[in-house]
C-alpha positions as CSV (number, residue, x, y, z in Angstrom):
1,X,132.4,99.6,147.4
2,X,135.2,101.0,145.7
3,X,137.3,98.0,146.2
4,X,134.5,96.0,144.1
5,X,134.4,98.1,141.5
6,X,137.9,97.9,141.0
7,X,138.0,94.2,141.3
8,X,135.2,94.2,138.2
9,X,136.3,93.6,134.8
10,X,136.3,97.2,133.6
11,X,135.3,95.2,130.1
12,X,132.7,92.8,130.9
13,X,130.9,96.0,132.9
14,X,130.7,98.0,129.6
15,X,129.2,95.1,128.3
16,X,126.4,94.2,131.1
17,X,125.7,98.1,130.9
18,X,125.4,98.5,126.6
19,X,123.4,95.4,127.1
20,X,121.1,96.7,130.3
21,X,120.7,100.2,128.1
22,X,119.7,98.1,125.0
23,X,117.2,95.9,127.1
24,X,115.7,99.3,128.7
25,X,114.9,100.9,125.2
26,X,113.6,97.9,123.9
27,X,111.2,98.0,126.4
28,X,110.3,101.2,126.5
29,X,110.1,101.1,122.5
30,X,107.1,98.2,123.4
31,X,105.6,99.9,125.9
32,X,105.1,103.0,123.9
33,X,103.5,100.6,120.9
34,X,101.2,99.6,123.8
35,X,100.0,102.7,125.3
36,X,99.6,104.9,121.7
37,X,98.2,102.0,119.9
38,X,96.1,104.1,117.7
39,X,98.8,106.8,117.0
40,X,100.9,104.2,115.8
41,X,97.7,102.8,113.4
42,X,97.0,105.9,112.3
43,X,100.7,106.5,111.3
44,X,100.9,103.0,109.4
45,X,97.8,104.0,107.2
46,X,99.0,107.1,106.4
47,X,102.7,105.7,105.1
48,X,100.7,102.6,103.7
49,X,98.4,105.4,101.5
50,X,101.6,107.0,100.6
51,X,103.3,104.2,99.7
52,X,100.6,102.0,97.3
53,X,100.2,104.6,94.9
54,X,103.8,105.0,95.0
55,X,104.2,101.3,94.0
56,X,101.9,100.9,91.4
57,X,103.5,104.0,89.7
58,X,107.0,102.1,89.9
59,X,105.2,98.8,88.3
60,X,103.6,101.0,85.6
61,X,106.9,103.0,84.6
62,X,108.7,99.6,84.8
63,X,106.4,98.3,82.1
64,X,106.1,101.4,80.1
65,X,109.7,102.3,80.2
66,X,110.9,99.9,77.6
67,X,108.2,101.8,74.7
68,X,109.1,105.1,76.0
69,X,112.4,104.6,75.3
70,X,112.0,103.4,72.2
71,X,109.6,105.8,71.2
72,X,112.2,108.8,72.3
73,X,115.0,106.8,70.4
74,X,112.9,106.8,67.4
75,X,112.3,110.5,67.9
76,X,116.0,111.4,68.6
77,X,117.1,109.3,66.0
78,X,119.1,112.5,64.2
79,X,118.6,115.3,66.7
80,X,118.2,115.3,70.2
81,X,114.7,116.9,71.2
82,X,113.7,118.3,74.5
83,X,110.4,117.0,74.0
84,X,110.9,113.7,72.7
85,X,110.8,112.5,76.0
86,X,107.4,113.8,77.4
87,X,106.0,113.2,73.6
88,X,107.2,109.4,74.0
89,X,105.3,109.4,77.5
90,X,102.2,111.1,76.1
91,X,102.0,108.7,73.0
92,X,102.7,105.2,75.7
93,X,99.4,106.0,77.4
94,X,97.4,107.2,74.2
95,X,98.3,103.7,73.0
96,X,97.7,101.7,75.9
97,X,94.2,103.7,76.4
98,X,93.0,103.1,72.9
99,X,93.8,99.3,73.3
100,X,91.7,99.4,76.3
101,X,89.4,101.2,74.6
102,X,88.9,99.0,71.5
103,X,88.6,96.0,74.1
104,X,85.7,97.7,75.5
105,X,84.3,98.6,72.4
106,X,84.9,94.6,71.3
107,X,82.9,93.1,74.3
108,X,80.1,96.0,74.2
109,X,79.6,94.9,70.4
110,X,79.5,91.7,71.2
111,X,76.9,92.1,74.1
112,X,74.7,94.5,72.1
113,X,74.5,91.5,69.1
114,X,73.5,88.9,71.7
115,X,70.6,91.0,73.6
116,X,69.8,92.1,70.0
117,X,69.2,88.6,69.4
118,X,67.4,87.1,72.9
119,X,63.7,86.7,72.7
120,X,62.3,89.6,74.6
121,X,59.6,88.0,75.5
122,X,60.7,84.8,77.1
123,X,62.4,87.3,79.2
124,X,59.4,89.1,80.2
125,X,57.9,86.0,81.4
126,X,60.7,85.2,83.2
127,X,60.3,88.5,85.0
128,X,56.5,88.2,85.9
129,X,57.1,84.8,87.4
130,X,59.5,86.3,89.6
131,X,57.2,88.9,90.4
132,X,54.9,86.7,91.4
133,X,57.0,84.6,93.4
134,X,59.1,87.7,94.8
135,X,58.7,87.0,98.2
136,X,59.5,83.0,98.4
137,X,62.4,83.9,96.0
138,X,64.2,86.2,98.5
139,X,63.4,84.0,101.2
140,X,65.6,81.4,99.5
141,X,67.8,84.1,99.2
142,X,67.9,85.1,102.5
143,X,68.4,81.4,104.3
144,X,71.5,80.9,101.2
145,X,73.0,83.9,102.8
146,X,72.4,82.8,106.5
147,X,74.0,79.6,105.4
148,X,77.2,81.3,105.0
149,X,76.5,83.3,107.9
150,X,75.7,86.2,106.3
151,X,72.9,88.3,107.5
152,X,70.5,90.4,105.2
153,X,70.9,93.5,107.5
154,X,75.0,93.2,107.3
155,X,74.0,93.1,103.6
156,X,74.1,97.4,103.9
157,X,77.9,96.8,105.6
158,X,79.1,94.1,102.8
159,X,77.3,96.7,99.7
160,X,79.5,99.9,101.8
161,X,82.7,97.7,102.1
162,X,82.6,97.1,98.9
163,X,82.3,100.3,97.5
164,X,85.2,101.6,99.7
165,X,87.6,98.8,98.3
166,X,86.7,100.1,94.8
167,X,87.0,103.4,95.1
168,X,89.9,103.1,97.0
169,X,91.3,100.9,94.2
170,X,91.0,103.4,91.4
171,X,92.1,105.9,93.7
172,X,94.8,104.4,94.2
173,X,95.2,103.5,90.3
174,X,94.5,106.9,89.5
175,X,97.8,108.6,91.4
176,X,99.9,105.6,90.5
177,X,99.4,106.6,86.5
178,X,100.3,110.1,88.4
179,X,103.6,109.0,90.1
180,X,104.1,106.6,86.7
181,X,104.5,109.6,84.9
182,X,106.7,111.5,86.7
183,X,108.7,108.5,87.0
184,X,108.9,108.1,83.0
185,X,109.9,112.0,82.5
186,X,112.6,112.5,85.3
187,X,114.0,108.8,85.7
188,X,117.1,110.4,84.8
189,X,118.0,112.4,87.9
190,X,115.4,110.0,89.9
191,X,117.8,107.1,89.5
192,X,121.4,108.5,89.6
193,X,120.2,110.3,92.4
194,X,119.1,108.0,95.1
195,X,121.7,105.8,93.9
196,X,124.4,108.8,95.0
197,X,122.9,108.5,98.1
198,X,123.0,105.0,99.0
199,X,126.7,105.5,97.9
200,X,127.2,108.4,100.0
201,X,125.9,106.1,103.3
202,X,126.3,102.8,102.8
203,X,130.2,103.2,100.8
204,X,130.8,102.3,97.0
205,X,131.1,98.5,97.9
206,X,127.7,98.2,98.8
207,X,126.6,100.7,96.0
208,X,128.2,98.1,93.8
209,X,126.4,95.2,95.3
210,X,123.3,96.8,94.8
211,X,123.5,97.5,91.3
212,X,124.7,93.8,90.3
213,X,121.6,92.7,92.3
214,X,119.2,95.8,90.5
215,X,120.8,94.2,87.3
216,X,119.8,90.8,88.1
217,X,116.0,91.5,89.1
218,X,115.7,93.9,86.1
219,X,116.4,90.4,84.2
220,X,114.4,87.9,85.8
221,X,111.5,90.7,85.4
222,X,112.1,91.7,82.4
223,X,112.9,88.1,81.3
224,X,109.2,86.9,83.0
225,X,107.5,90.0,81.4
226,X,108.7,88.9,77.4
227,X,107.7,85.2,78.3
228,X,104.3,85.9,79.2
229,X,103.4,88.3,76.5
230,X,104.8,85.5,74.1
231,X,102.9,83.1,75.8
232,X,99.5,85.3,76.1
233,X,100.1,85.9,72.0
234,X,100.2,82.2,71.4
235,X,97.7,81.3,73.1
236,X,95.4,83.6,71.8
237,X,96.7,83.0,68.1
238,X,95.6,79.0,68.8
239,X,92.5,79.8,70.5
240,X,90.8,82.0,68.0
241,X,92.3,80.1,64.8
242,X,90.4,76.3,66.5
243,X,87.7,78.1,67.1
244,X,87.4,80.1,64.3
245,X,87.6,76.5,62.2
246,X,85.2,74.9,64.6
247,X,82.5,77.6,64.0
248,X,82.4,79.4,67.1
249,X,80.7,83.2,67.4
250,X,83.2,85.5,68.1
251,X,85.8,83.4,67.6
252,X,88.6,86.6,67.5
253,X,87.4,88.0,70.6
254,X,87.5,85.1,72.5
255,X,90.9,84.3,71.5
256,X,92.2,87.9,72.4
257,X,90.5,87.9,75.8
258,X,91.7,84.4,76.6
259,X,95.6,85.6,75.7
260,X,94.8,89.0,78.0
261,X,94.1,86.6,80.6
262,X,96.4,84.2,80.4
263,X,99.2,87.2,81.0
264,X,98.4,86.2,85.1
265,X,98.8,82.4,85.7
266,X,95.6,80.6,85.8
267,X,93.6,83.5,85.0
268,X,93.4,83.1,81.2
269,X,91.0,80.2,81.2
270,X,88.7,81.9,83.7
271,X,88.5,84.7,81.4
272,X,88.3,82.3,77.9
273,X,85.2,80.7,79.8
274,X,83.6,83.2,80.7
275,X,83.8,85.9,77.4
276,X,83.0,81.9,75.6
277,X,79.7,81.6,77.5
278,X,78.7,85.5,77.1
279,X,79.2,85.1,73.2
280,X,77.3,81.8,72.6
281,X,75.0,81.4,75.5
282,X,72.4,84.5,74.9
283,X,72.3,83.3,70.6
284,X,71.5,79.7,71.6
285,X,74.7,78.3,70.4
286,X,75.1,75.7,73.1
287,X,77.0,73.1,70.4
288,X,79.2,75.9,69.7
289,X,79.9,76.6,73.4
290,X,80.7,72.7,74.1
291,X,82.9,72.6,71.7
292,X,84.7,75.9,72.5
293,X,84.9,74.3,76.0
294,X,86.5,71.2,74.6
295,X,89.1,73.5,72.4
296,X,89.6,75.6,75.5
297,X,90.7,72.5,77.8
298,X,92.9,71.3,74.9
299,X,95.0,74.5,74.5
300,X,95.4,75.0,78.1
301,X,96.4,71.6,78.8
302,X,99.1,72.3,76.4
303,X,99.8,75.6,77.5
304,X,100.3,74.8,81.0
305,X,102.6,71.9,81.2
306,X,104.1,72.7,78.1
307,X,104.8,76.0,76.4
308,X,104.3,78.2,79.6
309,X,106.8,76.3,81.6
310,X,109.2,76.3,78.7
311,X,108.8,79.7,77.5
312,X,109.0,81.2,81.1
313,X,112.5,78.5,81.8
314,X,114.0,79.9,78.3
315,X,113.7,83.9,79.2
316,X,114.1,83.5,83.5
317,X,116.6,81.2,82.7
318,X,115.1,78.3,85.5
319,X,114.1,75.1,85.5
320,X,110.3,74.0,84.2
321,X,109.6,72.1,87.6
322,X,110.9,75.4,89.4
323,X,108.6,77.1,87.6
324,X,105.4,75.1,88.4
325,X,107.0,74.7,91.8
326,X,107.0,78.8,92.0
327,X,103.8,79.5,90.9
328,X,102.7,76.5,93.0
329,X,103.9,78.6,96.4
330,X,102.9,82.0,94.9
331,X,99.3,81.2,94.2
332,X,99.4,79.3,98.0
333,X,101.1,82.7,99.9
334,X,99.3,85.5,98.0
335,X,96.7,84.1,95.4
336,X,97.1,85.9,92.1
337,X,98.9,88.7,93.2
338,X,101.6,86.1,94.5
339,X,101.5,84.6,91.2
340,X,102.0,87.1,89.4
341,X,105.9,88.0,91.3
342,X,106.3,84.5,91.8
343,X,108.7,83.3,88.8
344,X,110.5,86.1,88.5
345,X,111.2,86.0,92.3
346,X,112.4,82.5,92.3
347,X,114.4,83.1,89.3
348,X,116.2,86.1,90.9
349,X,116.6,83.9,94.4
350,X,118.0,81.3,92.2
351,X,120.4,83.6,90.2
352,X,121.8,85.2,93.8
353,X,122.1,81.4,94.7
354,X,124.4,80.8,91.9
355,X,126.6,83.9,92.7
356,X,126.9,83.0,95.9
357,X,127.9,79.5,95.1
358,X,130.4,81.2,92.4
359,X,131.7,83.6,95.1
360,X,132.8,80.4,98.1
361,X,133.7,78.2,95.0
362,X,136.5,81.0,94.1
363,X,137.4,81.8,98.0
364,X,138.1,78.0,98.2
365,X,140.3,77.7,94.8
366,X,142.4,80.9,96.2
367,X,142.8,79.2,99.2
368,X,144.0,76.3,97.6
369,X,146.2,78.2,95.1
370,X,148.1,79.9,98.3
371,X,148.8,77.0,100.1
């Protein structure tokens, strides 16, 4: 036995054992996800709680950051204040909560004009006939929903699951705008820090890496961000001076809706539709409505193969087709969501690309240059 042992390659054993060890753990690693299936569920929904809020407060400070820190500039301009910077974070939200306010206001003006001016009675009749006809009217409900095989005793589930997504949404929201602002007062011992210790483990190399590539998304963000407010502003500049010409109701408040929406890709004529046909529909002002529609597809005809693509190319610095191409495979992986990271993503895949590209390019011209 000995004499085999010795005859082995003292080398290639190591290797057969590392590799034997390394198969073992794995599946022991397996079998553990197997057996404590739920522990391991129960531990992903836990970090998954943790972590959302902890995302959407890093998209909010992201977006906020740039007024903060021009708000505290503006503040500091000839001393430096120790409370410029929670005064700058206090006045960002104020601002962005009275614009959401005054939208609000805007569309429950506009609805309380419109039932103001419905005739109350046609309404009433409406109602009675239903009334009358309850019961062959939620049969018809009923086999619509059994169509899409949906029962009317799940209904209870679909109402419950429901209001667990939205609850769990504003919760969510709600400790995001917490993490936000704790971002927003102490990014400056957040940042340095936890870039000290990705220095401290990975070496300064790597630590240098990362900040050229930190550099480079805050760009093609940033750069995605400017294009699409620009492009939401003109959009909802042209929309609300055509219809304002043409007559429309509400002409303002259709145009400032339809730019809000158009800040997500393919969103903004959803939105222009829809706040169109809640304005015009209720006074009776179908001619008004068809022509809105008409002034609608005209604007977003141009928007979308023209100034979008071209805005978005000008500040990501990419291609238009890349650009259509992006949002294309966004909208296809991850619907609106994936529409909404799409150009910025591409552009920052792109700009990496290039580097890389830049970085064989030199190797090959040194290697040239020394022989």
């Amino acid at each position: 036995m000995d004499k085999i042992i010795e005859k082995l390659d003292k080398k290639y054993l190591k290797i057969c054992v590392y590799a034997a060890v390394t198969v073992l753990i794995t599946l022991a690693i397996i079998g553990l996800f197997l057996v404590s299936g739920s522990f391991w569920a129960k531990l992903w929904a836990i970090i998954s709680a943790v972590i959302k809020p902890i995302i959407i407060g890093g998209i909010i400070c992201y977006l906020f950051l740039p007024i903060v820190n021009k708000l505290e500039s503006m503040m500091n301009r000839r001393k430096n204040h120790k409370w410029a910077r929670a005064l700058s974070v206090l006045l960002t939200f104020f601002i962005v909560f009275a614009a959401i306010m005054l939208m609000l206001a805007l569309i429950a003006a506009a609805v309380y004009k419109n039932v103001e001016s419905l005739n109350l009675e046609s309404i009433r009749n409406i109602f009675v006939v239903l009334k009358d006809d309850y019961k062959e009217v939620w049969d018809m409900l009923a086999k619509q929903l059994e169509s899409h095989n949906i029962s009317t005793g799940n209904m209870s589930h679909i109402v419950t699951a429901a209001t667990n997504a939205v609850t769990g949404f504003f919760s969510g929201l709600l400790f995001g705008i917490i993490f936000s602002i704790y971002f927003l007062l102490d990014k400056s011992n957040i940042y340095p820090y936890w870039i000290r210790a990705f220095r401290l483990i990975f070496g300064e190399k790597a630590e240098a890496a990362l900040q050229v590539f930190i550099k480079d998304a805050d760009n093609a963000f940033s750069g995605y961000i400017r294009g699409q407010f620009t492009d939401a502003l003109i959009v909802g500049v042209l929309i609300s001076i055509t219809l304002s010409i043409a007559g429309v109701p509400y002409a303002l408040l259709v145009g400032v809706f339809a730019g809000l929406g158009n800040l997500i890709p393919y969103l903004g004529p959803i939105v222009g539709y829809a706040t169109l046909v809640i304005v015009c529909l209720p006074s009776g002002a179908f001619d008004k409505m068809i022509i809105g529609i008409v002034i609608f597809a005209l604007v977003m005809f141009i928007d979308g193969n023209i100034i979008n693509p071209k805005l978005l190319s000008d500040n990501v610095e990419v291609h238009p087709l890349l650009v259509v191409a992006a949002l294309i495979g966004g909208g296809a992986l991850g619907g609106v969501a994936g529409m909404l990271i799409a150009v910025p993503t591409a552009a920052l895949i792109k700009l990496q690309f290039d580097r890389y590209l830049q970085r064989v390019e030199e190797k090959k011209n040194n290697e040239r240059s020394n022989k």
